[in-house]
C-alpha angles and dihedrals in degrees: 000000000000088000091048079070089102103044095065117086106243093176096070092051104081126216118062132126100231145026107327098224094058095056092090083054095064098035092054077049082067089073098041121126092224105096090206089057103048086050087059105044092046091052081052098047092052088040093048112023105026095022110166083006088278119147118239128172086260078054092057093036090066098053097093096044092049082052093050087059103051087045088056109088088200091056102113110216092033094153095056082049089065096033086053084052091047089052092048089043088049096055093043094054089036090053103026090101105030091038093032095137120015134178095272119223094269101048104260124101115288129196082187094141103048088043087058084048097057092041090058099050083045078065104042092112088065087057092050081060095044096055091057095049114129088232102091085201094061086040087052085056108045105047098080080054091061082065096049110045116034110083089185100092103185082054094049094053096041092059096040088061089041090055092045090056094045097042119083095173112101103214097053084044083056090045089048085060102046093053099045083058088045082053102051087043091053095043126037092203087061097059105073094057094033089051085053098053086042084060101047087048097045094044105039115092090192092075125078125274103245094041088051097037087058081042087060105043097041089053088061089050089059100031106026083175088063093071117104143174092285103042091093102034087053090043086053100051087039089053081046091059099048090031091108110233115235122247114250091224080057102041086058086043086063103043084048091046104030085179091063091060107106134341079324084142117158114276112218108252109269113253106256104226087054112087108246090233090074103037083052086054096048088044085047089056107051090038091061080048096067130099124205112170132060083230103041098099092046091045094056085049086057090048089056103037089055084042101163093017082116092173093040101052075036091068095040087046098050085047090053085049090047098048119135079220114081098209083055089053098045093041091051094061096067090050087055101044073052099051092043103041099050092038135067110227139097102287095181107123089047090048087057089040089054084042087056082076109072101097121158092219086060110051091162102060085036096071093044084061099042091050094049090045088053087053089058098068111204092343076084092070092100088068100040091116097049093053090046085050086053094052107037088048092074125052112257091259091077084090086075098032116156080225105085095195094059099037102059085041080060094042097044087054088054092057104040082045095053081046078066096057077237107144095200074091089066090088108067087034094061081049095054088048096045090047138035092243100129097311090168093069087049107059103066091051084054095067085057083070120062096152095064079056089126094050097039102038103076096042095050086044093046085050088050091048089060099046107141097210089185092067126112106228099351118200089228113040122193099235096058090052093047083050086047093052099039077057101055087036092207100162083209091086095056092096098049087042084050091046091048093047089053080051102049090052095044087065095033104250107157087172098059093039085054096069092032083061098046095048084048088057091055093065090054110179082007096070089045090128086070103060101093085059090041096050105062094052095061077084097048113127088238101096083199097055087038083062099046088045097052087045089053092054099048090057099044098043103016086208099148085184090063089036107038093061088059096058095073100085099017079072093054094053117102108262102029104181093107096057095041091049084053094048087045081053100053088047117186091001092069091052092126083073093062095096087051095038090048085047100054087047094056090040083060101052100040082057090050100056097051093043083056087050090051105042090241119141113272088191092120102025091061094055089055085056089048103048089042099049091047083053092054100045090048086048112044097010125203089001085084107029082102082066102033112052102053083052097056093049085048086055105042087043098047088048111016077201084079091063101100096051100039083049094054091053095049087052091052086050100072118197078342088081095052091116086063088071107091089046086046102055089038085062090053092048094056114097096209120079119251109282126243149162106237138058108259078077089144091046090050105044085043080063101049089052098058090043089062101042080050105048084041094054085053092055105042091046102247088124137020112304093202103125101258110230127241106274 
């Protein structure tokens, strides 16, 4: 079969990169006794043939081949042969409904993924066989296939039991488990026997404890009512008995050699003409990417399965924090930034136990912590002191330590501690600014500390000073420096924004003009001195740097009869929000803007209405209703609230990212938003938090919640009803 490669014509097949006719070439590469080789060809083959794990017909044409290879007994590798079928058969199943018929390759309908589908159970058998081969590795790959492709479900199960009782190997038993539960999930005639099973292996005390332990937590993932009082306490003493215990020899290797604590490998030196923005984002992502403990991936099942059983996911991960294993312990933060970030509740005692990492000795797991302490906003406060203990423990020159590991740990607890508005962070940020050692990470860290205004403030402005805007992925972007100094509000740094702003223009950088405007906007009065600059560009061709112009002005000068006649055609540009935000601004100065206001928001909802009927996405849509009812309500006041309202709660309910402003104009609205109450009190009973797109998701949702305490205390006369003015 492996020979027969040359005889198919890959050329017709479609999708390939390369040369067509050199794909049998690579693939045959797949089978070559050179290790370097096979590497190479099976990279190839993911990039190429499966890339982003999508399906095409070479796809399919490499199935039997990719068959003809597990079969050979010679074929080194074979294991990674199966595992690449069992990739190509999951996205088929996973996709077959919801993917039943594409636009094919070549333009025309495709049932390409249910025909993969069909072609893999028509190979189920090969998995069987798969399952019983004396290489643990192919065994290890082909068990989840014994799930998906068997539609005989007295005979899946069967084999399943039957593979639990022959394996030894921990790691194929645990994958047994997980795919009866995969079965019973995928097939409703498999749940009442492979509940059963779950049972007997969760409740019997005679079976081991991992196995138990993967018995009890899969159960709750197909019967979440089957979970009790004692399913996590059991699941907790059961993670205690296969939790291996350090060596002592190896617990005093680690407090001698801090560097040697857990997965704290060296990381290769960053290539230099590469920002170290985007070499930290590449190493982020491999590093999330990471597993250290044996239970890690059972244990994230277990977090999903008990989902808003916040007390409950509260006791297993104060266990994992707890863990004599340090793999246990690093893996366990991630899971509670992600329980606390995506759930309402006092997180307190999770939030110390995250602060109880930060050990010098184990920089490593220390900046895990400290990052994930730095994405809880001030639901970080409880281990403020522990990150101040961390920081303060090192001389402020960590932040530039030779030694990667610790020096992004000690970076990582600046941050989360300026997040803090704690100035014991000033420290390594003055560092960062007086040195090259990864400023970027520090600036936005600077803005959090406004009372170190005296102290930041030069050196932001001598960096922006130096801002090359001819570079290609600065390191210190403009943008970022104009943000920082808007944050401290030193109105010291007006001449070098302006300045910044004269040098941004001179080189044609609209993108960089755009956020030097906006921070001069934030001093208002305060930036006067900037307004000859300002003025001219109200009339600029860019209808984006027109807006932020106009906006400038308005806050500088507050003149509605300079500012008004530009919004015109600043409300008929794409993308409006900008523009609308400034009218709602001006408030009933801009009242000449109330026909073409009125018009956008019926435009909008009219829209609305036909993308719902239509099943198309309302997400934008719905912000241009937002920022044009909350216009309208700052400009002509309870006159529209009939309108408005109903519009806000379109909006909020048609892109829960909309939240924080619809929630700000409904503040504003006073007793006039008392038809918003129902949707109000349904938020803060909700017990995730708000959702959002971007990464600040605990300050937002923070906001939305005291948006809505607010609002309801307005309305339910527990404070002052009067409407509250735009600030």
């Amino acid at each position: 079969m492996i020979n027969d490669l040359d005889k198919t014509d890959w050329a017709s097949l479609g999708h390939a990169y390369g040369p067509a006719d050199d794909v049998p070439g690579w693939l045959r590469g797949m089978v070559s006794p050179d290790s370097a080789v096979r590497e190479k060809a099976f990279s190839r083959f993911y990039g190429a043939v499966l890339h982003q794990g999508s399906v095409y017909s070479s796809t399919v044409a490499s199935v039997p081949f990719l068959f003809a290879m597990a079969d050979d007994p010679a074929t080194p590798d074979r294991g990674e042969v199966v595992a690449l079928l069992l990739s190509i058969g999951r996205e088929a199943v996973d996709a077959e409904e919801i993917y039943a018929v594409v636009c094919g390759e070549d333009g025309e309908e495709s049932t390409i993924y249910p025909d993969t589908a069909n072609l893999m159970r028509k190979h189920a058998d090969a998995f069987i066989a798969y399952a019983r081969d004396p290489d643990p590795r192919v065994r290890r790959a082909s068990i989840e296939g014994l799930g998906l492709f068997l539609d005989n479900t007295e005979r899946a199960v069967a084999l399943l039991q039957g593979r639990l009782a022959e394996e030894d190997g921990t790691t194929e038993r645990l994958l047994v488990v997980r795919t009866m539960a995969d079965l019973a999930l995928r097939l409703p005639a498999a749940a009442v026997p492979a509940r059963a099973w779950l049972d007997a292996l969760a409740d019997n005390p005679e079976t081991d404890p991992d196995t138990r332990l993967a018995g009890l937590v899969h159960r709750a993932r197909c019967a979440p009512g089957s979970t009790d009082d004692q399913t996590v306490p059991t699941a907790i003493e059961l993670l205690r008995q296969v939790t291996p215990t350090p060596r002592p020899e190896k617990d005093q290797q680690t407090q001698q050699d801090p560097f040697r604590s857990c997965a704290c490998e060296a990381e290769p030196d960053p290539d230099p003409n590469v920002p170290g923005f985007v070499t930290a984002a590449f190493a982020d992502l491999e590093r999330h990417g990471r597993v250290h403990a044996a239970t890690t991936p059972l244990l994230t099942a277990f977090h999903t399965a008990l989902d808003t059983r916040t007390r409950d996911r509260t006791a297993l991960l104060s266990a994992q924090l707890r863990s004599p294993d340090p793999g246990t312990r690093y893996d366990a933060i991630d899971m509670a930034r992600s329980l606390i970030t995506s759930l309402r509740g006092d997180h307190t005692a999770l939030v110390r136990l995250i602060g109880d990492c930060l050990l010098p000795a184990d920089p490593y797991t220390a900046a895990a912590a400290a990052e994930a302490l730095g994405s809880l906003h001030t639901l970080a406060e409880p281990a403020r002191e522990a990150l101040a203990a961390y920081v303060t423990a090192h001389r402020p020159d960590a932040w530039a330590s030779s030694h990667r590991t610790v020096r992004r740990a000690h970076q990582m607890a600046v941050v989360a501690l300026a997040g803090l508005k704690d100035e014991r962070a000033l420290p390594g940020l003055l560092l960062a600014l007086d040195t090259d050692a990864d400023v970027w990470r520090a600036l936005g860290a600077a803005g959090n500390l406004p009372q170190c205004a005296a102290q930041l403030t030069p050196r932001l402005i001598k960096r922006l000073a130096d801002v090359d805007h001819c570079g290609d992925w600065p390191d210190v972007s403009p943008a970022t420096l104009a943000s920082a100094l808007a944050k401290l509000a030193d109105p010291a740094a007006v001449s070098a924004l302006t300045n910044a702003l004269q040098a941004a223009l001179q080189r044609e950088q609209v993108h960089a003009a755009e956020p030097v405007l906006k921070a001069l906007a934030s001093f208002g009065p305060r930036a006067a001195s900037a307004v000859d600059v300002i003025r001219p560009l109200t009339d600029a061709d860019d209808v984006s740097l027109r807006t932020a112009a106009a906006s400038a002005a308005w806050e500088i000068e507050r003149r509605p009869e300079t500012v008004v006649p530009l919004l015109e055609g600043l409300l008929d540009a794409p993308r409006k929000f900008e523009a609308l935000d400034l009218a709602g601004r001006i408030g009933p100065g801009a009242a000449s803007t109330l026909p073409r206001l009125r018009q956008i928001l019926n435009q909008q909802l009219e829209q609305n209405a036909r993308n719902e009927e239509n099943g198309a996405a309302v997400l934008n849509d719905s912000w241009t209703l937002v920022h044009a009812a909350a216009a309208l309500w700052d400009i002509a006041g309870t006159s529209e609230a009939g309108t408005i309202v109903p519009a806000l709660l379109a909006a909020w309910k048609n892109n829960a990212s909309t939240a924080r402003d619809v929630l700000a104009c409904l503040n504003r609205m006073g007793p006039a938003a008392h038809p918003a109450l129902p949707q109000i009190q349904a938020a803060l009973a909700q017990p995730h938090r708000a959702e959002q797109r971007w990464s600040d998701a605990v300050a937002f949702d923070l906001e939305v919640e005291h948006a809505c305490r607010d609002i309801l205390a307005r309305l339910t006369g527990l404070a002052d009803p009067a409407p509250v003015g735009r600030q």
